[in-house]
C-alpha positions in Angstrom: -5.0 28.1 -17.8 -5.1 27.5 -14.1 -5.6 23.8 -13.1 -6.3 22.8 -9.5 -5.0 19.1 -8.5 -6.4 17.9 -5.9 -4.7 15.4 -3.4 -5.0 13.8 0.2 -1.7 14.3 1.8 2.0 14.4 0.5 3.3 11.2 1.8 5.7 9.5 0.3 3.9 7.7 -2.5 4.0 7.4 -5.7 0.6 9.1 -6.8 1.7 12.0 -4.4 5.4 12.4 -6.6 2.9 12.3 -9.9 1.0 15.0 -8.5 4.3 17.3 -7.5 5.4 16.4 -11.0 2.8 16.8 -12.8 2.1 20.3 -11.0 5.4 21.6 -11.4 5.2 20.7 -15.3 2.2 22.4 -15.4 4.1 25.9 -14.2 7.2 25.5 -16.2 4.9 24.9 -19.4 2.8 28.5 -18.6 -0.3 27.1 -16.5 -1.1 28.7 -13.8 -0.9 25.5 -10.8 -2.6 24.6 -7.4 -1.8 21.7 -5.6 -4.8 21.7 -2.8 -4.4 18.4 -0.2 -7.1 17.9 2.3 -4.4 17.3 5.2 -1.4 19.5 6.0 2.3 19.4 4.5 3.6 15.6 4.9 7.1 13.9 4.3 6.7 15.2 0.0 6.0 18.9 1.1 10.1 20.1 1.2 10.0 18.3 -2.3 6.7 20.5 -3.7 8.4 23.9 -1.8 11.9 23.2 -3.5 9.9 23.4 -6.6 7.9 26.4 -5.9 4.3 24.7 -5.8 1.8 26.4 -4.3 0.6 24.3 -1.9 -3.1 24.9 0.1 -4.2 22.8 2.9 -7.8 22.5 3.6 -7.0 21.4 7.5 -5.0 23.6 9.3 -3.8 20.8 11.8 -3.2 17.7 10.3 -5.6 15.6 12.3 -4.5 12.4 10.6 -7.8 11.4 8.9 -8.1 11.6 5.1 -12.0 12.2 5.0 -12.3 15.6 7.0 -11.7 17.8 3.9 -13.3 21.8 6.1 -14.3 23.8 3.5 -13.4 22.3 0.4 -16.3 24.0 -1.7 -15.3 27.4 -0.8 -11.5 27.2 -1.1 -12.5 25.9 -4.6 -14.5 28.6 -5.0 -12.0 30.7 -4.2 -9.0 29.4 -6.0 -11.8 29.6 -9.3 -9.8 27.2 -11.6 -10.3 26.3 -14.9 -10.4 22.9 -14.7 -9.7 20.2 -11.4 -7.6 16.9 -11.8 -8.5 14.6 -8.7 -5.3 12.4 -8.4 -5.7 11.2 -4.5 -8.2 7.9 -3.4 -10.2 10.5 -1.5 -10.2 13.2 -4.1 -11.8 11.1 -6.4 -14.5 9.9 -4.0 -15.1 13.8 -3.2 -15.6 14.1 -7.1 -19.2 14.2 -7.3 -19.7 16.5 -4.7 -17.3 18.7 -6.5 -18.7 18.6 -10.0 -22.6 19.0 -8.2 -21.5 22.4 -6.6 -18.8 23.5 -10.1 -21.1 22.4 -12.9 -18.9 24.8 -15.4 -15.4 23.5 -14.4 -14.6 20.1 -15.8 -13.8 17.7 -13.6 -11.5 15.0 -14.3 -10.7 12.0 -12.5 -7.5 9.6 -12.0 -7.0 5.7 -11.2 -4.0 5.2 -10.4 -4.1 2.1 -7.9 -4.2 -1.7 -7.8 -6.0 -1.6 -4.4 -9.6 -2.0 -4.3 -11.9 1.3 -3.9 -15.2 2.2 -2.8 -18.4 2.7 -4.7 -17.7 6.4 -4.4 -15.0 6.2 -6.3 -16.5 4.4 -9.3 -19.6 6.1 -9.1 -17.7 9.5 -9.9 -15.8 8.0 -12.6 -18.7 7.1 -13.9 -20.0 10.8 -14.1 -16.8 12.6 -14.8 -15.9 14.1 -18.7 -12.4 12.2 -18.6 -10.7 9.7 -16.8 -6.9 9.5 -16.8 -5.1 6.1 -16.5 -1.5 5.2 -15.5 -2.0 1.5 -17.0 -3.7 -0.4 -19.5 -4.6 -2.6 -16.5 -6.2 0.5 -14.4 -8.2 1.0 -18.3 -9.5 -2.5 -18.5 -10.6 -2.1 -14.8 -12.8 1.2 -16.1 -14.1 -0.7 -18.9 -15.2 -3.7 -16.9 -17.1 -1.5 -14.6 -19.5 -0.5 -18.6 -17.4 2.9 -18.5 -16.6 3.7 -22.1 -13.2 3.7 -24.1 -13.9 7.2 -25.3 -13.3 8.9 -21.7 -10.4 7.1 -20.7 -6.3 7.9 -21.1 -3.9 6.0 -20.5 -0.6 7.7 -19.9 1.8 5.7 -18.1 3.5 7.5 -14.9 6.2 9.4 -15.8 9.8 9.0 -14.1 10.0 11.6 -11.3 13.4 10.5 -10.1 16.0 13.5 -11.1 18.7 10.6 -11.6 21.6 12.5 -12.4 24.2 10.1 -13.9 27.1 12.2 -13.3 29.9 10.4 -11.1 27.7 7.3 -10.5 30.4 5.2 -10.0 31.8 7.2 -7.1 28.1 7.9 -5.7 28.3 3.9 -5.6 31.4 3.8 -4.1 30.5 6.5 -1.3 26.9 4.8 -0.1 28.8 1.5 0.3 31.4 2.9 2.4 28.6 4.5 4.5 27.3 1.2 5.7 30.3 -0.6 5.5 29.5 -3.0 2.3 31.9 -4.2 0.1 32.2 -3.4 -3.5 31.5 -7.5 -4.1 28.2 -8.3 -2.0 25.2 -7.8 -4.0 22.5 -5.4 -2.4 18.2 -6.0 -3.3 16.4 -2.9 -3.3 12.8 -2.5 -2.5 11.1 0.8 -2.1 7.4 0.7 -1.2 5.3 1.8 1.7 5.2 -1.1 4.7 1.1 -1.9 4.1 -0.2 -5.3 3.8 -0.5 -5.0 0.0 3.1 -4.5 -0.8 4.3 -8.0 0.9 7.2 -7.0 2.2 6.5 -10.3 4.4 6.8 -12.6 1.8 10.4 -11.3 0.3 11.4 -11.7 3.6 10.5 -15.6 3.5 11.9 -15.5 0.0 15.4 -14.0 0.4 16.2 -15.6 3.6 16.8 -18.9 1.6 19.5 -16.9 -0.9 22.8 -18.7 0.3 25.6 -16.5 -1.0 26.3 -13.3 0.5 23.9 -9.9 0.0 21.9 -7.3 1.5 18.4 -5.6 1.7 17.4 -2.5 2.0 14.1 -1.6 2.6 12.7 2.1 2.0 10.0 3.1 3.3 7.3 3.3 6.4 4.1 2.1 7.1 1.5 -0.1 9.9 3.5 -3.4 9.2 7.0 -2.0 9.2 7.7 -3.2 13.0 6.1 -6.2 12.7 8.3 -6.8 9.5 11.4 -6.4 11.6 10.4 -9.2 13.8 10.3 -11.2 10.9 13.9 -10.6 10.1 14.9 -11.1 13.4 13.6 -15.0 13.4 14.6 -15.2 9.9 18.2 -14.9 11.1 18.3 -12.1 8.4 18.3 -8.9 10.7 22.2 -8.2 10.2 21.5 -8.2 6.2 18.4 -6.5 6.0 18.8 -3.0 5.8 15.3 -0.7 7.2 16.0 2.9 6.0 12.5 4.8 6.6 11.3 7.1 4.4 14.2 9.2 2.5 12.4 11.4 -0.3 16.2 11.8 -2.5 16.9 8.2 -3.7 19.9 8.1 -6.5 22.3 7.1 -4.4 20.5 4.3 -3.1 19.7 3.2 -7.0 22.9 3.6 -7.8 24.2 1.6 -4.7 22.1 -1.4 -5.3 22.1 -4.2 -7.8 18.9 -5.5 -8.2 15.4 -4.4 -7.7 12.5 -6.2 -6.0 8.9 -6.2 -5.8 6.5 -8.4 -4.3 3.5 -6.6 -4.4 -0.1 -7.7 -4.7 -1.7 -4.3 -5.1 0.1 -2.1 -7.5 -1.0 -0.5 -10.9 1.8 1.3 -12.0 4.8 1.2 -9.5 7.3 4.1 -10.0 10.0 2.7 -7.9 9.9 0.2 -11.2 10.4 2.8 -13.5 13.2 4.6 -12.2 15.1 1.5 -10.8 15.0 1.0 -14.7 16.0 4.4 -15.2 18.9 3.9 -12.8 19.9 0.7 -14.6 18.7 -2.2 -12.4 17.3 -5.2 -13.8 13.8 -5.7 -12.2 12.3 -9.2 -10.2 8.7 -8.3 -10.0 5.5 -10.7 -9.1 3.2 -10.5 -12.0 0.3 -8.5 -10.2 -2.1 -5.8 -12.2 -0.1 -3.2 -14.3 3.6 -4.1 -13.0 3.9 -6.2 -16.6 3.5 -3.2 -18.4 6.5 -1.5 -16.4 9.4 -3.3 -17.9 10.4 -5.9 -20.2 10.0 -9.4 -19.1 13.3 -11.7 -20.1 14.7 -8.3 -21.3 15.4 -6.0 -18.5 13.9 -8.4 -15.5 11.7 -11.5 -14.7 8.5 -11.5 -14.3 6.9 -14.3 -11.7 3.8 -15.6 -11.3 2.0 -14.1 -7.6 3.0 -16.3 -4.9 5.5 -18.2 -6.4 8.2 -17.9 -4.2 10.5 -20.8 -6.0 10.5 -19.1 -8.8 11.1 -15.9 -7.7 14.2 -17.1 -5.4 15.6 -18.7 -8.7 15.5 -15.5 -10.2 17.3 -13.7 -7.2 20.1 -16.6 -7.6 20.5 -15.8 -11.6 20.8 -12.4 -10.7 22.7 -12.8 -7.8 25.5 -15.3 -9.9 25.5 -13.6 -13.3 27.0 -10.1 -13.0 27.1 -9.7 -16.8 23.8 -10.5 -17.0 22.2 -8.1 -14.7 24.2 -5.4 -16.2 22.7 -6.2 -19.8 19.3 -6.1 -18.4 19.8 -3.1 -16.3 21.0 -1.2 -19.7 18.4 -2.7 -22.1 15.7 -1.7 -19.3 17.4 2.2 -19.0 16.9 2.4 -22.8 13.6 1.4 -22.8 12.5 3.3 -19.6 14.3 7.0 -20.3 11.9 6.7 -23.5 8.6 4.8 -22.4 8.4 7.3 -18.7 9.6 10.2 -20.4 8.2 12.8 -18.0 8.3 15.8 -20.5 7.0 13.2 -23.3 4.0 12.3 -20.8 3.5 16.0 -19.6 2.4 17.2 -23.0 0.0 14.2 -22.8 -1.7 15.2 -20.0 -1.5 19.0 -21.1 -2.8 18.2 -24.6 -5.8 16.1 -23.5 -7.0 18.7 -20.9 -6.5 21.4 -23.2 -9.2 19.9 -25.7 -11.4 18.8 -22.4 -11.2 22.7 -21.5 -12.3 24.5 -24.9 -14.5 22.1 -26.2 
């Protein structure tokens, strides 16, 4: 079987680590894998190398705009696979155009986003054999739009973090000592890409009013990161907050913080839920599209209403106080994770399902 996934660029996101994953399970399982992005290489493409993905560009320069995807129909043509899984927000919009000019390949679409999408979009899901979903959210949004049950998947992302466990506590101990933080100050995690629908602006507001002492980090890049920074600065909370850019390898960082935040207003399936879980974090999430369905409310986190930034800062303070308790959740929430996001579990999903897609 040789399946081409097709993707927009290998940023660091979490659609992009699905797609490395998912194409590296692919090999190790006997397929025969492509990973074809419409722009060049990207911050994820060391990551898809290390695990020796091949990797084709359609633009030999990246030139920085999604939509200019030079000869996409003939490097299809050439690659002649058996069956193409669109994963990216462009991909899927170039879907008809794919399936018009491959009529014998099956074509299968993704939605993997809380953010809204163009018509394009839609209207290829519409047409496509099969639709994979990472949520039951992202499903209800297909059925709303009068697609039917019968073509859609849902197969929840599944942890791409290699988290090994071995000498945690000394990996703890080391990133501490790196930036000079004490073994008693509690340290909020959030690791997201700095765009208006992550929020980062209003955890900012939020955490500035925790009293005791603590620190943020922040992981990631992205059109509102400088603007973000400013906010620290007049929220008196620059010497706290931690921005670390965009660092692909994140264990230590799980295993250095305490508690894991997200804000978002746009998610469907947030990975850096998942494996903070994995990791053994207890989760503070806003209750926005599929991030319910990514942990266990008042088991390994809380769950708070979208925009209610009381709440949410009573939650950092439980957290914050009650060391006992954010260890219980962390390790009711790694239980529940390493099983639910199995990636090898999910793998055989995805395999299975295009398998039948393919011979029938």
């Amino acid at each position: 079987m040789h399946i081409l996934l097709i993707q927009d660029y290998l940023r660091c996101g979490g659609t992009e680590m699905q797609s490395i994953s998912l194409a590296a399970g692919f090999q190790v399982h006997g397929w025969d894998a492509t990973l074809l992005t419409i722009r060049p290489k990207g911050p994820l493409f060391p990551t898809a190398q290390k695990k020796n993905i091949k990797v084709q560009s359609l633009q030999g320069v990246d030139l920085k705009i999604n939509w200019l995807h030079p000869g996409l129909i003939r490097t299809i043509g050439q690659l002649n696979p058996d069956v193409i899984l669109l994963m990216g927000r462009t991909a899927n919009c170039l879907g008809n155009k794919i399936s018009m000019q491959f009529p014998s390949i099956p074509v299968i679409g993704s939605l993997r986003t809380g953010r809204n999408l163009p018509s394009a979009y839609y209207n290829f899901l519409k047409n496509c054999p099969h639709i994979f979903a990472n949520s039951k959210w992202a499903a209800d949004q297909l059925i709303a739009r009068d697609i039917p049950h019968h073509k859609i998947s849902i197969i929840p992302n599944g942890n791409v973090c290699e988290l090994n466990t071995s000498h945690q506590v000394d990996r703890r101990r080391a990133i501490r000592e790196k930036f000079s933080i004490s073994a008693e100050t509690t340290v909020f995690l959030k690791v997201a890409s700095f765009i208006p629908g992550k929020n980062h602006h209003e955890l900012l507001r939020i955490i500035q009013k925790v009293n005791k002492p603590f620190e943020l980090w922040l992981v990631g890049t992205g059109p509102t990161e400088n603007a973000c920074k400013k906010d620290a600065a007049k929220l008196n909370i620059k010497g706290v907050t931690r921005f670390l850019g965009q660092i692909p390898e994140l264990s230590d960082l799980y295993f250095g913080s305490d508690v894991a935040l997200l804000t978002s207003r746009e998610e469907s399936m947030p990975n850096f839920i998942v494996e903070s879980q994995t990791a053994g974090l207890p989760v503070i999430a806003y209750d926005c599209a599929g991030v319910s369905e990514t942990f266990i409310p008042d088991e390994s986190g809380f769950l708070v209403g979208a925009g209610d930034q009381n709440l949410f800062q009573q939650k950092i303070e439980i957290l914050h106080e009650n060391i006992q308790l954010r260890k219980s959740m962390g390790a009711r929430g790694r239980i529940w994770a390493l099983e639910k996001f199995d990636p090898i579990e999910r793998l055989k999903d995805y395999m299975q399902i295009i398998s039948r897609i393919v011979n029938n």
